[in-house]
C-alpha positions in Angstrom: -9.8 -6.1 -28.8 -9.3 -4.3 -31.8 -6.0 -3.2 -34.0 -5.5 0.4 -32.6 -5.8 -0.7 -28.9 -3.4 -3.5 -29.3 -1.0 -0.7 -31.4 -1.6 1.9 -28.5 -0.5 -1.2 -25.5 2.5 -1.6 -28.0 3.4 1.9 -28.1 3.0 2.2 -24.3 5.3 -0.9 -23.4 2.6 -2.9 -22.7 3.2 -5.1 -25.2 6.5 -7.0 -26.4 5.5 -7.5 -30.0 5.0 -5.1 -33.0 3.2 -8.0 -34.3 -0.5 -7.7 -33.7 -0.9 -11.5 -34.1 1.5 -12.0 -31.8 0.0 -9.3 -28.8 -3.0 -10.9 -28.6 -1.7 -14.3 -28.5 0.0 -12.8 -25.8 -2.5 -11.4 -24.1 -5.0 -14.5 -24.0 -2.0 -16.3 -22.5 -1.4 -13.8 -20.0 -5.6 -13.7 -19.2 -5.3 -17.5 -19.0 -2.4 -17.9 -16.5 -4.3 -15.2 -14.4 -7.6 -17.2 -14.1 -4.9 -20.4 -13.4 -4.0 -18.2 -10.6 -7.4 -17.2 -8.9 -8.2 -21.1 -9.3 -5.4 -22.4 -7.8 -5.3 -19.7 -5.0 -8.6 -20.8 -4.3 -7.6 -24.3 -3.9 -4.8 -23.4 -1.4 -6.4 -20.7 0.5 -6.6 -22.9 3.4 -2.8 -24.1 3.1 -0.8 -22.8 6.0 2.4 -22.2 4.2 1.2 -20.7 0.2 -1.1 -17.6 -0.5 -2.4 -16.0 -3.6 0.5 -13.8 -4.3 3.4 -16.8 -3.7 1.3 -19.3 -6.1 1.2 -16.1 -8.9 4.9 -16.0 -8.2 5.4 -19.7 -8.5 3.0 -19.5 -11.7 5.2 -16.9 -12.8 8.6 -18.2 -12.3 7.2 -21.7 -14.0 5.7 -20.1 -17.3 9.2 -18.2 -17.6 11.0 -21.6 -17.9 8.9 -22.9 -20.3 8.9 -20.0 -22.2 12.7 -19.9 -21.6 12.7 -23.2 -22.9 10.8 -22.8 -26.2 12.3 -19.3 -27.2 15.6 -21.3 -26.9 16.9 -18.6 -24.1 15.6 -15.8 -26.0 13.1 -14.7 -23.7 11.5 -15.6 -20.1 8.1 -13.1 -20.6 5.4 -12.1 -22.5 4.9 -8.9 -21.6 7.9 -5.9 -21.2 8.1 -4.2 -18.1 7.0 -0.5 -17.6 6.8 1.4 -14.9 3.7 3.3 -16.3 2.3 0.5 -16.6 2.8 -0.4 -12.6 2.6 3.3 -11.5 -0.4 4.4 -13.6 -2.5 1.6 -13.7 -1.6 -1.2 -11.4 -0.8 0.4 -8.0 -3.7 2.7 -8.0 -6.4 0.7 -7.5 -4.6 -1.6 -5.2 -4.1 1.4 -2.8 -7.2 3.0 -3.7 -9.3 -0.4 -2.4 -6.7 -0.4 0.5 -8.2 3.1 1.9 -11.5 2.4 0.8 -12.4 -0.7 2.9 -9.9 -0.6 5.5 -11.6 -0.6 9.2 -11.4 3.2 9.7 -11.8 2.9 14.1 -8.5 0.6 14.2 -6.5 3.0 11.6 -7.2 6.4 13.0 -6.7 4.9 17.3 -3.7 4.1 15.8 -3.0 6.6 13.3 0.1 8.5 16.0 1.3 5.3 15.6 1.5 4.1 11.8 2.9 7.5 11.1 5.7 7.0 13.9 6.4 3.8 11.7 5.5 5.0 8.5 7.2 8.2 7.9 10.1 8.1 10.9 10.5 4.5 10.9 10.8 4.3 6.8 14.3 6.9 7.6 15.7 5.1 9.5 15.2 2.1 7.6 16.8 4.2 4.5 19.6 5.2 6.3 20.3 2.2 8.2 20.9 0.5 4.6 22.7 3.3 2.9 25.3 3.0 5.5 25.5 0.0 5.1 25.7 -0.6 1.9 28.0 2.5 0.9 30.4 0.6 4.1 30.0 -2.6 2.6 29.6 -2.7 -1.6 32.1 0.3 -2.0 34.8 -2.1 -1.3 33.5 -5.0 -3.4 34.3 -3.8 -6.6 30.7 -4.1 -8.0 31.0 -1.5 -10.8 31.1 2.1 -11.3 28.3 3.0 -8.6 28.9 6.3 -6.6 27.1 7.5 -3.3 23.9 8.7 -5.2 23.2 5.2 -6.4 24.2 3.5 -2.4 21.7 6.2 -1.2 19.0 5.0 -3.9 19.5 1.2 -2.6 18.5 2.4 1.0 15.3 3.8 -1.1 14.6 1.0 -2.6 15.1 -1.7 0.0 13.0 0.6 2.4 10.1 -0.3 0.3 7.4 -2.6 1.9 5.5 -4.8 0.6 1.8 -3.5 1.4 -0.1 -5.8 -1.3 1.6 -8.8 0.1 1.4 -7.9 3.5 -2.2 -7.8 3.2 -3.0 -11.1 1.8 -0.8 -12.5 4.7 -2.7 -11.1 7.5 -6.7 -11.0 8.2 -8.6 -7.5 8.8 -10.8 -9.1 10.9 -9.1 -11.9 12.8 -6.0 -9.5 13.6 -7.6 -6.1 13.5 -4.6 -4.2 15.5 -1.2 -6.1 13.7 -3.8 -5.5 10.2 -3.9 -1.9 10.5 0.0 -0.7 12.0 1.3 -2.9 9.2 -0.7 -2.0 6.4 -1.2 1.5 7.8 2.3 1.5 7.9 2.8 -0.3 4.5 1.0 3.0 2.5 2.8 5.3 4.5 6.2 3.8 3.8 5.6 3.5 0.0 4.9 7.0 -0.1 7.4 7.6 1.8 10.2 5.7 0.1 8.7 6.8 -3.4 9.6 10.6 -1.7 13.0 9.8 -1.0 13.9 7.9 -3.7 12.5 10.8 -6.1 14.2 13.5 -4.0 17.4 11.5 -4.1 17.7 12.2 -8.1 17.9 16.0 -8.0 19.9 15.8 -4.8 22.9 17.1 -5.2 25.5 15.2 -2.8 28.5 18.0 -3.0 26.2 20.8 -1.4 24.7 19.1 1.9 24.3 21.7 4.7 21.9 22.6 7.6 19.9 24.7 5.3 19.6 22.3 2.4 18.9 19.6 4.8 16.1 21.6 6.2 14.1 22.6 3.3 14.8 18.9 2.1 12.4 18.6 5.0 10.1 21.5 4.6 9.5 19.6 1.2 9.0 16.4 2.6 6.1 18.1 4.7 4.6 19.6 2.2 4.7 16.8 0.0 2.9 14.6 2.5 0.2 17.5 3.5 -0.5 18.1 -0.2 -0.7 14.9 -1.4 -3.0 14.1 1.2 -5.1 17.0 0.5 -5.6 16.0 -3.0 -6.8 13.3 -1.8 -10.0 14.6 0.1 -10.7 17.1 -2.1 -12.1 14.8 -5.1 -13.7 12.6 -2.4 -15.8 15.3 -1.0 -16.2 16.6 -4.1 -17.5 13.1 -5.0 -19.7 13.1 -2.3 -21.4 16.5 -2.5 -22.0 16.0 -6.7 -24.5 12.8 -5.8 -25.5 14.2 -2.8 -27.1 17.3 -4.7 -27.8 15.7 -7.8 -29.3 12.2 -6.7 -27.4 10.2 -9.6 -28.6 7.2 -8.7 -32.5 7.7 -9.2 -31.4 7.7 -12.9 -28.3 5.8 -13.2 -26.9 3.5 -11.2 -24.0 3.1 -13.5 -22.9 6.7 -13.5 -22.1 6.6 -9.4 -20.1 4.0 -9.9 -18.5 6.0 -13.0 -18.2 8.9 -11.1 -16.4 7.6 -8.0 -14.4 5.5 -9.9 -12.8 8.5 -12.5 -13.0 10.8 -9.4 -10.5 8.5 -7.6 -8.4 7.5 -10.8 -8.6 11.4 -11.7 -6.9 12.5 -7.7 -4.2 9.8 -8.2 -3.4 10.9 -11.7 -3.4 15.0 -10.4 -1.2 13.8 -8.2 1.6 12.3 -10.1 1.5 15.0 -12.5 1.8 17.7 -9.5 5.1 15.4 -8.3 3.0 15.0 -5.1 2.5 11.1 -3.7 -0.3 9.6 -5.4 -0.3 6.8 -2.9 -1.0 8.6 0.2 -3.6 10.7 -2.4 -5.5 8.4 -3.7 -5.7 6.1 -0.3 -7.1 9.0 1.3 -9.9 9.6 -1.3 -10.8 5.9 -0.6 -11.4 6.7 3.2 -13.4 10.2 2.5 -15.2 8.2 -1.0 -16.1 5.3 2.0 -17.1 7.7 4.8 -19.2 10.4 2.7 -20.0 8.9 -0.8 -20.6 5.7 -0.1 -23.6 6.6 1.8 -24.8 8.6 -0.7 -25.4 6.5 -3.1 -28.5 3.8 -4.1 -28.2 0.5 -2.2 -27.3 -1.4 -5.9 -24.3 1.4 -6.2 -23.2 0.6 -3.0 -23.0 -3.5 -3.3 -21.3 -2.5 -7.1 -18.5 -0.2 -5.9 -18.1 -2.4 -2.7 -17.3 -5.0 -5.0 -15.8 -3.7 -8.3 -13.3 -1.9 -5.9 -12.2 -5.0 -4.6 -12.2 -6.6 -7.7 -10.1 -4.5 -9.5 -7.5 -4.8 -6.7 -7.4 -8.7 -6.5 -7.0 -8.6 -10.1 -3.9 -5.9 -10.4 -2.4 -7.5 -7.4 -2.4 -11.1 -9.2 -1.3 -9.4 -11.9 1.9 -8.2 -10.3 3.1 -11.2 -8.5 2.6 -13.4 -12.1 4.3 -10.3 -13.6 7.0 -10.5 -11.6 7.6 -14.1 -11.0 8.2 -14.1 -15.1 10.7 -11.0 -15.9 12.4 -12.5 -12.6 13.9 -15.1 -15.3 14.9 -12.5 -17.8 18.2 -13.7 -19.2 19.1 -10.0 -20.2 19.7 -9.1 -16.9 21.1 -12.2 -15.9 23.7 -12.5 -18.9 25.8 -9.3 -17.6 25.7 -10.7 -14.1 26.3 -14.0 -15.2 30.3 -13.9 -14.9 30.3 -12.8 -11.0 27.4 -15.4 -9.7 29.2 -15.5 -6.6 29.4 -12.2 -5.7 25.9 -11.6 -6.9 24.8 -14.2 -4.8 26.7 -12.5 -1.7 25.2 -9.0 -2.6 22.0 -10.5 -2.4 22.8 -11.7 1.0 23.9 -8.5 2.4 21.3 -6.4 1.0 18.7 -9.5 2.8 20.7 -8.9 6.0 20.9 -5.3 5.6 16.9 -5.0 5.5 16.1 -7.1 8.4 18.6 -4.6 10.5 17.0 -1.9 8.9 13.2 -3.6 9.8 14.8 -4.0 13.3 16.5 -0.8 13.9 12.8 1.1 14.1 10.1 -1.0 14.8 11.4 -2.2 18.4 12.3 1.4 19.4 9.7 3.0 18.2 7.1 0.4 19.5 8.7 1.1 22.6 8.4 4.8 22.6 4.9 4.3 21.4 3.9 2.1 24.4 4.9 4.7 26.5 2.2 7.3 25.5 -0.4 4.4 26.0 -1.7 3.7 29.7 -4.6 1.3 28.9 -2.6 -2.5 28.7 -4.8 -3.4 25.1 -3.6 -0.3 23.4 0.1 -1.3 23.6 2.3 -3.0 21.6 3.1 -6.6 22.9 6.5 -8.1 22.5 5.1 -10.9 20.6 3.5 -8.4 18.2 6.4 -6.5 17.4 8.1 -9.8 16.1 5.0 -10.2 14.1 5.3 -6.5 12.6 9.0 -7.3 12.4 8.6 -9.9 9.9 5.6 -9.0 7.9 7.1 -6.2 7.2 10.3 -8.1 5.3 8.9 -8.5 2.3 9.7 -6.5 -0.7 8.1 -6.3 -3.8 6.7 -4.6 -7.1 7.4 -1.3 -5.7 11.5 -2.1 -5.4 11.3 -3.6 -8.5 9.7 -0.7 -10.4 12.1 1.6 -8.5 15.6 -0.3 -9.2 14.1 -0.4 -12.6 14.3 3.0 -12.7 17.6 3.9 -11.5 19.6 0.8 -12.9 18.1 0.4 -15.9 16.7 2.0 -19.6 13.6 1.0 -21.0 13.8 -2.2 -18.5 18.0 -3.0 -19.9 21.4 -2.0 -18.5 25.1 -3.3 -20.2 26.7 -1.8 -17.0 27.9 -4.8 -14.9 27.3 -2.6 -11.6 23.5 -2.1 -12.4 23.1 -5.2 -13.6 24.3 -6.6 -10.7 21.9 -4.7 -8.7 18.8 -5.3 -10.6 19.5 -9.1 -10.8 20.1 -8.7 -6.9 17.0 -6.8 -6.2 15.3 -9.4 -8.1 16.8 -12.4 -6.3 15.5 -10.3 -2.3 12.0 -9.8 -4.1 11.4 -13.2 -4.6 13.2 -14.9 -1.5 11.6 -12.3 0.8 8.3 -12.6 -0.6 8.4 -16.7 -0.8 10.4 -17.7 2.0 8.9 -14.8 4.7 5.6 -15.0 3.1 5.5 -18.5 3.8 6.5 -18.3 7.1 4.4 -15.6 8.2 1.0 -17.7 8.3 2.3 -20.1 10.7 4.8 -17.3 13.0 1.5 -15.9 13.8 -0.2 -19.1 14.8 2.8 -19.2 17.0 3.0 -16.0 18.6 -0.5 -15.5 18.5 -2.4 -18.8 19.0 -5.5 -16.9 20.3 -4.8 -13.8 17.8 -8.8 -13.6 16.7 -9.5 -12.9 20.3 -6.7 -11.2 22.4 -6.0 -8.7 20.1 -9.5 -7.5 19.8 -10.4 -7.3 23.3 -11.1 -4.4 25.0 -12.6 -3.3 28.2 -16.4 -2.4 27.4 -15.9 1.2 29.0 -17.3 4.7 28.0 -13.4 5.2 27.1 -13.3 2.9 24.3 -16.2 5.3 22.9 -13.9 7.9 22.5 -12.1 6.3 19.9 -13.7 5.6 16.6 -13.1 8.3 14.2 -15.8 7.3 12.0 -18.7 5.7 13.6 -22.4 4.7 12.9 -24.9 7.1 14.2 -26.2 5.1 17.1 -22.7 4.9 18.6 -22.5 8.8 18.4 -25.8 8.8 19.9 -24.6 6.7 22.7 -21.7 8.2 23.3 -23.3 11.8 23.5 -26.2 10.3 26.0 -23.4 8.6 28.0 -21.1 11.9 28.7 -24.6 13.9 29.2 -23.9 13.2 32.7 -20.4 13.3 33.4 -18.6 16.1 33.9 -15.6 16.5 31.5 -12.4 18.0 32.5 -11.0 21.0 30.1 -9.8 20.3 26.7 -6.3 21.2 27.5 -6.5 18.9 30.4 -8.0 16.1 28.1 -5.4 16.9 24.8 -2.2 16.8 27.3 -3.8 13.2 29.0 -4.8 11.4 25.7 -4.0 13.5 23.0 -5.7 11.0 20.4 -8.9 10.3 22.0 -9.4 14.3 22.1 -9.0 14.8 18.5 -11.1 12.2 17.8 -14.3 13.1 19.9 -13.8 17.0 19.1 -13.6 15.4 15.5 -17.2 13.8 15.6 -18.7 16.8 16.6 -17.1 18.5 14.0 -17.9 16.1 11.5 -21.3 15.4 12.6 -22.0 19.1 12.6 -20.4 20.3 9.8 -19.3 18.0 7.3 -22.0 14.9 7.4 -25.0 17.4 6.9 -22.7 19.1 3.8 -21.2 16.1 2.1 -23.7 13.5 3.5 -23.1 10.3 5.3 -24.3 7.5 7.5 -27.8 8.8 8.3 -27.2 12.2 7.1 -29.0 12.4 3.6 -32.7 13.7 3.1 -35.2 11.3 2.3 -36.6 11.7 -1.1 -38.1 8.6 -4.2 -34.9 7.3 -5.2 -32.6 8.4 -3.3 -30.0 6.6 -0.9 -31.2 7.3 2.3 -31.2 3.8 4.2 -35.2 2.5 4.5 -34.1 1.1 8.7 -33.0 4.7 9.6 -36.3 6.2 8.3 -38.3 3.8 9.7 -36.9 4.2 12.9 -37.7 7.9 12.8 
């Protein structure tokens, strides 16, 4: 690493330093602690109780003492927090990876659903906690915080955790509780991110019907935009290699491609103020359901896992990241005089977002059941619990967030703020140690046969209607299969099962429209070199 990149980290906040020396003894020891982590979270991947992200955070909060210890108090990190740094180049890929190899037939059957949570359930939540916490902390005496800042707590403590959430449960073994909670963990960010930004030029003197309204309006747009901007650059993707067959040449400049393509949405995003969350998650579905199968077989085994990759590594990152600055005697030292009352604001706010986790998911699980007749698409009692608590955890995106509003250049001398931050700081870790912890073995509990009740489902031509995005033979199937039935109108079928109709009048959309366009599963000419699959072919 040369002098002018280690000057440009510096200049970005990457860096503590001015010292070149100095930043890349930093950064080795940074590199190091992160390969401690992937070794040790390899050790204790079977351990009921610990998971990557709460052995980066014990990493973390260990290598703070010690640096504590040798800096004589100075300093508990080696690296100074930025939100560019977790907004622009950590969170992206993380989500990105999220969309791009999440099981497409579980998220879309219950897509009604993890927008009920994500979006309706996330407002709640918010204003659940800014009650209570403008009934609560405005007559503790906590500093000179006003209603905008109470109303920014319920953004920030509406915040899921999605990267924890899904290192806690399994894609596979718990296919249904995998995609409402992470489903809803994207939604929520996005949707907390919205609020929290929209909360900053709200002006709280003016509220009426009409400026309540367009605060919706905006909220819609923002949300149909973003997501928009999302597909676009994944189609866009998709029809570039399709045309241009990148891969007989170049295997590296697919990978390139969908890599900037994806980076490039999430980046248009921000800079448009839209939600580059919900963006770039979105390009990963449309880069995994059109590019994907566009490109050579070696481009697809690279992106499958570089993609992945780049998440494990940013998400390791974050939890050792923040296990560290957790331990940062600035923030501590202006809180430092009240310990009791931070440790009772701490409390409140913990209580405050299991109320707020409560006050939705129950409700609107049970509202949700209601539109669901077959027994294996509801929502079990025992479930709920299990969304419930894995959705308890907070993390890097409440940090980033409180950073923002409490805080200059990651420092505050107001006692109010720094009361807050240090309190943020103290429900990021408990939440995320202590629930994460737990969460392993509550599932085991609830769910002893998890890997096999939740994925069972009648073997019916009704279940065919569901995928969004399936393989060629199943369309094949399912199109020979209703070749002779008779199917009721299409207003009869939307008003009976709304979902299932979208999907199926989808397919046929999809497969005759978009596949043949942007390419896909079994949808790309044969031609030397290019990435049409060899069985398919065959088969023809």
């Amino acid at each position: 690493m040369g002098p002018g990149v280690v000057a440009h980290l510096v200049r970005l906040g990457v860096l503590s330093s001015t010292s070149d020396h100095a930043s890349v003894v930093s950064i080795n020891l940074f590199v190091a602690l992160l390969c401690a982590c992937i070794v040790l979270g390899h050790l204790l991947e079977e351990n009921r109780w610990v998971n990557e992200s709460i052995t980066a955070l014990i990493i973390g909060l260990c290598t703070g003492v010690v640096i504590l210890l040798t800096t004589k108090g100075k300093s508990s990190h080696i690296l100074v927090f930025s939100e560019d740094l977790f907004f622009i180049y950590l969170l992206p890929p993380i989500i990105f990876n999220a969309g791009f190899q999440v099981k497409k037939k579980q998220f879309f059957r219950n897509f009604m659903t993890i927008t009920l949570f994500g979006a309706v359930g996330t407002m709640i939540s918010f204003f659940t906690i800014s009650i209570g916490a403008i009934a609560i902390f405005s007559r503790m005496n906590i500093g000179t915080l006003d209603v905008g800042d109470f109303l920014a707590i319920g953004a920030i403590f509406s915040a899921t955790d999605s990267v924890c959430t899904l290192q806690v449960l399994n894609q596979d073994e718990t296919p249904l509780l995998y995609s409402l909670v992470f489903g809803e963990g994207v939604v929520n960010d996005a949707t907390s991110v919205v609020l929290f930004n929209a909360l900053q030029n709200f002006d709280l003197n003016k509220i009426d019907v009409a400026v309540v309204l367009k605060f919706l309006g905006n909220f819609c747009y923002l949300f149909l935009s973003s997501t928009f901007l999302g597909v676009f650059p994944g189609l866009l993707s998709a029809y570039i290699i399709k045309k241009l067959y990148i891969g007989r040449h170049s295997t590296d400049r697919e990978v390139a491609l969908m890599m900037l393509m994806a980076y490039l949405s999430y980046m248009l995003a921000e800079l448009s103020d839209l939600s580059g969350i919900l963006t770039v998650f979105f390009c990963g579905i449309v880069m995994s359901h059109y590019t994907w199968h566009n490109v050579t077989e070696s481009s697809r085994v690279t992106t499958k896992h570089a993609f992945a990759t780049l998440s494990f590594i940013a998400e390791t990152f974050l939890f050792l990241y923040v296990g560290m600055d957790a331990l940062d005697i600035e923030k501590w030292k202006f809180a430092s005089d009240s310990p009791g009352k931070s440790i009772g604001i701490s409390s409140i706010l913990l209580g405050l977002v299991l109320v707020g986790r409560a006050a939705f998911v129950f409700p609107l699980s049970f509202l949700s059941n209601l539109t669901k007749k077959a027994p294996f698409e509801k929502i079990t009692w025992r479930q709920q619990v299990v969304i419930w608590w894995a959705g308890l955890m907070r993390g890097a995106v409440s940090i980033a967030l409180a950073y923002n509003k409490f805080t200059r250049s990651g420092h505050t001398q107001l006692h109010g703020n720094a009361i807050m931050i240090t309190s943020t700081i103290t429900v990021v870790l408990f939440s995320t140690m202590v629930f994460g912890m737990m969460t392993k073995p509550l599932i085991r509990f609830l769910l002893p046969a998890s890997s096999h009740s939740v994925t069972s489902e009648p073997n019916s031509p009704k279940s065919l209607h569901s995928p969004l995005l399936t393989s060629m033979q199943g369309s094949d199937l399912e199109t020979a299969s209703h070749s002779h039935i008779v199917r009721p109108s299409s207003l009869r079928m939307l008003l009976s099962k709304p979902t299932h109709t979208v999907h199926y009048y989808w397919r046929k959309f999809d497969n005759a429209l978009m596949r043949p366009m942007f390419g896909g599963r079994g949808f790309v000419p044969f031609s030397p070199g290019s990435p049409t699959e060899q069985s398919i072919h065959g088969a023809r």
